[in-house]
C-alpha positions in Angstrom: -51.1 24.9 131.2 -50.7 23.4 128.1 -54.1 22.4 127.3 -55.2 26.2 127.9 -52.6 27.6 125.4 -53.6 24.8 122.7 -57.6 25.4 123.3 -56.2 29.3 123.5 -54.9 29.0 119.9 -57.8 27.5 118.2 -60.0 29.7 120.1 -58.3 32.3 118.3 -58.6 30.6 115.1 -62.8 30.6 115.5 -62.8 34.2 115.7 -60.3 34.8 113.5 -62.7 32.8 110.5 -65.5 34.0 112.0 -64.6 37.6 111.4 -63.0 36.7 107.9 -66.5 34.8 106.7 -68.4 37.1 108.1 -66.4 40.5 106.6 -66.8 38.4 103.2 -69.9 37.6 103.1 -71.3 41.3 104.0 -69.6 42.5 101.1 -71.6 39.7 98.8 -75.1 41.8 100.4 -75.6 38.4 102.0 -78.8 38.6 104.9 -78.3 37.9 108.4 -78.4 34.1 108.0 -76.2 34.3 105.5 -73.5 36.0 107.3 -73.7 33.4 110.5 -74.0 30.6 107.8 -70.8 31.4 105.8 -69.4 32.5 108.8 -69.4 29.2 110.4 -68.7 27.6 107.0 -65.4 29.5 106.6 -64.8 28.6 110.2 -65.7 24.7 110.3 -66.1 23.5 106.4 -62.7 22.3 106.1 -62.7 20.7 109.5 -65.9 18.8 108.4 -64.1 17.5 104.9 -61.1 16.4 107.0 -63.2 14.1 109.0 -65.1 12.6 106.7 -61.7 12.1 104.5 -60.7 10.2 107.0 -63.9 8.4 108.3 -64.1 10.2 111.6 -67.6 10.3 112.2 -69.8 12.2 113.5 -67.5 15.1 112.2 -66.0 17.2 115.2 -68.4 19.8 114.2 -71.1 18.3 115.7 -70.0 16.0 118.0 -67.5 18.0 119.9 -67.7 21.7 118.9 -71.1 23.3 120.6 -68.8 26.0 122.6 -66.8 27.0 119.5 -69.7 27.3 117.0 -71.6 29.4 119.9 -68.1 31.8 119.5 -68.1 31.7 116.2 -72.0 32.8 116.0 -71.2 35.3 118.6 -68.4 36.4 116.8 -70.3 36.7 113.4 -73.1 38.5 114.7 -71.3 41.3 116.2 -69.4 42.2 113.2 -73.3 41.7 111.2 -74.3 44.0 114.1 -71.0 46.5 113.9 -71.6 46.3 110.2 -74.9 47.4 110.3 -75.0 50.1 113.0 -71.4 52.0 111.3 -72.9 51.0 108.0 -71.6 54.6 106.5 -68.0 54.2 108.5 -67.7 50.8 107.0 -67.9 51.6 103.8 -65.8 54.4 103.8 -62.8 52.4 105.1 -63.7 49.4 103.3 -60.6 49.1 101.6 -58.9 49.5 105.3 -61.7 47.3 106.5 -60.1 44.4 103.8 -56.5 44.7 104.7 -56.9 43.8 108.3 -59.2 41.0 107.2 -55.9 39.8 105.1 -54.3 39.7 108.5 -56.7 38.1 110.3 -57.4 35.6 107.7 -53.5 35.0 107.1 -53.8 33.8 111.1 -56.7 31.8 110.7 -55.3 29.7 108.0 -52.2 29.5 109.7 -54.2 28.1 112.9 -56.3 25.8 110.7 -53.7 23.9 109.1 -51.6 23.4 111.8 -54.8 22.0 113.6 -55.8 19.8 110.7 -52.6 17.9 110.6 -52.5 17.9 114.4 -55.9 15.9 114.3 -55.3 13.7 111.8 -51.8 12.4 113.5 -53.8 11.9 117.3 -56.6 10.2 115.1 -54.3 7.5 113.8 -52.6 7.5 116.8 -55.5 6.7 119.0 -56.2 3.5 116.2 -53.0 2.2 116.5 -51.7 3.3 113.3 -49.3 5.7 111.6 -50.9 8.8 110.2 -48.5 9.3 106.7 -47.0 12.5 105.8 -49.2 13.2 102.2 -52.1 12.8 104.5 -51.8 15.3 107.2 -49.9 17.6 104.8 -53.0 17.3 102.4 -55.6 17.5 105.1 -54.3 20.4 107.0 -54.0 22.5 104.3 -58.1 21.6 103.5 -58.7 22.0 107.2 -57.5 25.7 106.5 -58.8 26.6 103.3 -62.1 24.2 102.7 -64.0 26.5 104.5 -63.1 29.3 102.3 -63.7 26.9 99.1 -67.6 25.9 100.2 -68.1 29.4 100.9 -67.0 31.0 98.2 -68.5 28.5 95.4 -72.1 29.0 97.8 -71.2 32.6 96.6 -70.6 31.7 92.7 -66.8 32.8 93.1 -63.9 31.3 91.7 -62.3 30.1 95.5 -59.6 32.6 96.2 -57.2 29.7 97.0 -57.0 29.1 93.4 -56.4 32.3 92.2 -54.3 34.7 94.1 -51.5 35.2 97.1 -49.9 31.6 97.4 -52.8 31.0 99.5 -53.1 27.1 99.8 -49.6 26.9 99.3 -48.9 28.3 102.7 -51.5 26.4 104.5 -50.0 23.4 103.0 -46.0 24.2 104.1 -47.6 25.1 107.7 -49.1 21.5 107.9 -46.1 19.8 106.2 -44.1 21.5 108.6 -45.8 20.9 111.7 -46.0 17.0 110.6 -42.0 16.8 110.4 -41.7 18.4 113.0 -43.8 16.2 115.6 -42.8 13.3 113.8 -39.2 13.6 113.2 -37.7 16.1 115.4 -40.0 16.3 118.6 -39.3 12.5 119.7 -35.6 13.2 119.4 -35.8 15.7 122.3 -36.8 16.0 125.7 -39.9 17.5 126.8 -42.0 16.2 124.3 -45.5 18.2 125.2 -43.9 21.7 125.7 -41.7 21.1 122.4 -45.5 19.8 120.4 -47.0 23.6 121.6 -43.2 25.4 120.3 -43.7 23.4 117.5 -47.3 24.2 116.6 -46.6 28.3 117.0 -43.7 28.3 114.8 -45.4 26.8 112.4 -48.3 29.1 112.7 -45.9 31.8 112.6 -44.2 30.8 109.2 -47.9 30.1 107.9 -48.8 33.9 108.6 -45.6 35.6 107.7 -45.4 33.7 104.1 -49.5 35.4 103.6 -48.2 38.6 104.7 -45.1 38.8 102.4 -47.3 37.2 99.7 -49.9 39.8 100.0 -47.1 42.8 100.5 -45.1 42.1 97.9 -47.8 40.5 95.3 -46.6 37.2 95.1 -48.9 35.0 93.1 -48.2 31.8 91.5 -47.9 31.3 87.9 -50.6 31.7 85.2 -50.9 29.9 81.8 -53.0 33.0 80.4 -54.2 36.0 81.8 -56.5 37.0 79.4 -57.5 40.5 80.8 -54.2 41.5 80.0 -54.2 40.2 76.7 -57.6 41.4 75.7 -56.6 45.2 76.7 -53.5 44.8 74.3 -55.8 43.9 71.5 -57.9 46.7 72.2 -54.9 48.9 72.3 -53.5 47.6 69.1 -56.8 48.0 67.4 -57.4 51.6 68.6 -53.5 52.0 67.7 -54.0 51.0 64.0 -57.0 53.1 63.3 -55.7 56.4 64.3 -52.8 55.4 61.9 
């Protein structure tokens, strides 16, 4: 029971990238390829630098993986394919079409990180040793949000985890979370396994709530300059003093 609601979860974290990449990398004008490609990139590319961080190899993409990258290609195609046949609907509710993606995305990331820091504490475990809290805090959050990175710098964008809606920053509470958590408060309690899977969906929970309050009520983190906005007050001021 608990192994189907954990292989449940990241089941719904597949299509949940798989549908973010894929809704991204249509609005770049990207081909067919390209859509599966950045798909599965959004989906598995942080996964990959988390294993090779911390020398599991091969990576879990390609050793253990086939059935979820045969979802996540699935998954892809079907939107390319939506996409294409409602090509006139879609982009007349694109802006509707980009808000739900927020949603889905805030889940995915929420899934990933949680995930990430789970594998790194059962690979350590398995060798013997302690997996330390930087670590798993660290490589859940790039298990979440690598993806995004490789895909969008493939796509010459700044990565939107550096730029807007306290994006990494949740992906990193959800994994620092989920490592206290298992590691502090779990073993104190009975029931370890069922308390692991409460553990793991709160987390995911705060992950997804902290994106949707960030993206509702605008929070971003601090810039040193924002130069837009100081470039428009120039041209202001200039227009300003010639029609004195």
């Amino acid at each position: 029971m608990i192994e189907t609601i954990l292989l449940s979860i990241e089941i719904i974290g597949v299509i949940s990238f798989a549908v973010a990449g894929a809704i991204v990398a249509i609005d770049k004008e990207t081909d067919l390829f390209g859509v599966v490609f950045l798909s599965l990139m959004t989906c598995f590319g942080g996964g990959i630098i988390r294993d090779i961080t911390i020398g599991r190899h091969p990576t879990a993409f390609f050793r253990e993986l086939s059935y979820q990258v045969l979802i996540g290609t699935a998954v892809a195609l079907t939107v390319f394919l939506l996409a294409r046949v409602f090509k006139k609907q879609y982009v007349k509710n694109e802006e509707r079409v980009l808000i739900i993606n927020n949603y889905i995305d805030a889940l995915a990331i929420g899934i990933f990180s949680v995930s990430g820091a789970k594998t790194c504490i059962e690979f350590f475990a398995e060798r013997g040793e302690g997996a330390g809290f930087l670590l798993c805090a660290v490589l859940g959050m790039m298990s979440a949000v690598g993806g995004g990175m490789i895909r969008d710098l493939i796509l010459r964008d700044i990565p939107f985890i550096l730029r807007k809606r306290v994006y990494a920053l949740a992906a990193l509470i959800g994994a620092s979370l989920y490592y206290l958590s298992v590691e502090y408060v779990v073993p104190r309690l009975g029931s370890p396994e069922i308390l692991e899977v409460v553990s793991e969906v709160v987390c995911i929970a705060i992950v997804v709530v902290i994106r949707i309050l960030a993206t509702k009520l605008k929070w971003n983190l601090p810039k040193a300059i924002i130069f837009s906005k100081i470039r428009e007050e120039e041209v202001e001021n200039k227009q300003d003093a010639l029609l004195k």
